[in-house]
C-alpha positions as CSV (number, residue, x, y, z in Angstrom):
1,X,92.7,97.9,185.0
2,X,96.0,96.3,184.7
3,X,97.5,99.8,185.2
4,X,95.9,100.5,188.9
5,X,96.4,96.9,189.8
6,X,100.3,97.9,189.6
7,X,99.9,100.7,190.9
8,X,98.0,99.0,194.3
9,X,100.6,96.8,194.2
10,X,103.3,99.3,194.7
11,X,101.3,101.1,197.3
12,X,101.0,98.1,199.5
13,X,104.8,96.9,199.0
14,X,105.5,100.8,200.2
15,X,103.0,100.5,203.2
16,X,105.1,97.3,203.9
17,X,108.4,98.7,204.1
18,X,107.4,101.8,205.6
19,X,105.9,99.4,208.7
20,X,108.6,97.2,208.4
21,X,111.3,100.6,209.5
22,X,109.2,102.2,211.5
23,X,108.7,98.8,213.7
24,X,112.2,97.6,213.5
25,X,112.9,97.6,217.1
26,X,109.4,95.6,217.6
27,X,110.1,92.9,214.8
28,X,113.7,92.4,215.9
29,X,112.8,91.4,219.7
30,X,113.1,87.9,220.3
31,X,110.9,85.3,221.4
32,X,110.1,81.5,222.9
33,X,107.1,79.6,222.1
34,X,106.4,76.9,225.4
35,X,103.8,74.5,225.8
36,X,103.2,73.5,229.5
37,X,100.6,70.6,228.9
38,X,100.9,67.7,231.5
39,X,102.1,65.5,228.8
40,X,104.0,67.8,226.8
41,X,106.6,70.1,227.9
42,X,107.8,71.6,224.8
43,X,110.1,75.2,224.3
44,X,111.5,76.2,220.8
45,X,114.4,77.9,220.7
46,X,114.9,81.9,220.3
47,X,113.5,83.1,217.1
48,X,112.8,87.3,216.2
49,X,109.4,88.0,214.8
50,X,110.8,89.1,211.8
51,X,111.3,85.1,211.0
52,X,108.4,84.2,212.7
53,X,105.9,86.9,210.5
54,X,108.0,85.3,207.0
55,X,107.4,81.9,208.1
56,X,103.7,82.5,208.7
57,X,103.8,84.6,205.7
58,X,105.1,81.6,203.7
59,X,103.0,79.2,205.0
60,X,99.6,81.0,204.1
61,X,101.2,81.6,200.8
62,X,101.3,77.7,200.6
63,X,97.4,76.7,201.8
64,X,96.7,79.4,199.3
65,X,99.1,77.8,196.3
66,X,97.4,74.2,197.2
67,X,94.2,75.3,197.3
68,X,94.5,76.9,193.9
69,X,96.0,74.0,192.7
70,X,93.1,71.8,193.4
71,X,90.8,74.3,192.6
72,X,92.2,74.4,189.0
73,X,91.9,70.4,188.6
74,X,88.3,70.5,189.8
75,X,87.4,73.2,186.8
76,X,89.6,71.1,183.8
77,X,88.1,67.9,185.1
78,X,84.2,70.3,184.7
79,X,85.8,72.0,181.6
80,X,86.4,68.6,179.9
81,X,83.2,67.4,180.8
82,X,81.2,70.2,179.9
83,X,83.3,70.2,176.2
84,X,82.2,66.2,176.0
85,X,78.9,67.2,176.1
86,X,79.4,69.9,173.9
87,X,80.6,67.6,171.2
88,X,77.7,64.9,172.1
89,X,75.4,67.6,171.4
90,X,76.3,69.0,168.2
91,X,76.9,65.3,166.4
92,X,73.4,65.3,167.7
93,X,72.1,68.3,166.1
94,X,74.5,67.7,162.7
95,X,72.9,64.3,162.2
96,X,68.9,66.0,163.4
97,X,70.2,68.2,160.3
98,X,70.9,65.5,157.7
99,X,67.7,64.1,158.2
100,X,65.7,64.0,155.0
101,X,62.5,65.9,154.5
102,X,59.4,63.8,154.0
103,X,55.9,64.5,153.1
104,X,54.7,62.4,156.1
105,X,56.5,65.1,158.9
106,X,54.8,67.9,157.1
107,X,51.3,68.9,158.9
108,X,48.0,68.6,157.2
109,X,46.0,71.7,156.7
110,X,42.5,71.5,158.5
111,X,40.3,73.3,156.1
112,X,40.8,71.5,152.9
113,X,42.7,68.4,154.1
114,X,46.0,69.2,152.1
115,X,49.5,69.6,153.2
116,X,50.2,73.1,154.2
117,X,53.4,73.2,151.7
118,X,50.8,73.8,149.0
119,X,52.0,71.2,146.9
120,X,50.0,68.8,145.7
């Protein structure tokens, strides 16, 4: 698996660069971003798509890197809680173990009104 992951990998960074020549002319024209609102009259300056693509580019990479950060809190924060229990639970069970056995736990047999260990 790891192998065709690389290998994907490099076949998309090819696909890349291969759009990225072909489409040169396209990503080097430049452009202006206005906003004509009655309150805001707004123009940046001239940028090519190439920077405007990375900066996009970037800036999903970042939502993503955020997300995944608080993602990976949430499950510690449920990992250490799950492991709390975990450990609740088995000094539960070790001290259900130590309990000593007595003949009052053990069932009576119906038929001759024994216990059913057979000892008597």
């Amino acid at each position: 698996m790891k192998y065709v992951k690389f290998i994907v990998a490099v076949l998309l960074m090819l696909l890349v660069v291969i759009l990225i020549v072909q489409n040169h002319n396209a990503f080097s024209t430049s452009v202006v971003f206005r906003v004509d609102l009655p309150a805001i009259h707004a123009e940046t300056t001239t940028m090519s798509v190439y920077s405007i693509v990375t900066i996009a580019f970037l800036f999903g990479f970042l939502i993503s890197a955020l997300y995944g950060l608080f993602e990976r809190f949430r499950l510690k924060k449920e990992i250490r809680e799950l492991r709390k229990t975990l450990n609740g639970k088995d000094a539960e069970l070790s001290s259900l173990r130590n309990l000593p056995i007595t003949s009052e736990n053990e069932p009576q047999n119906p038929a001759n009104g024994t216990n059913s260990g057979g000892q008597d």
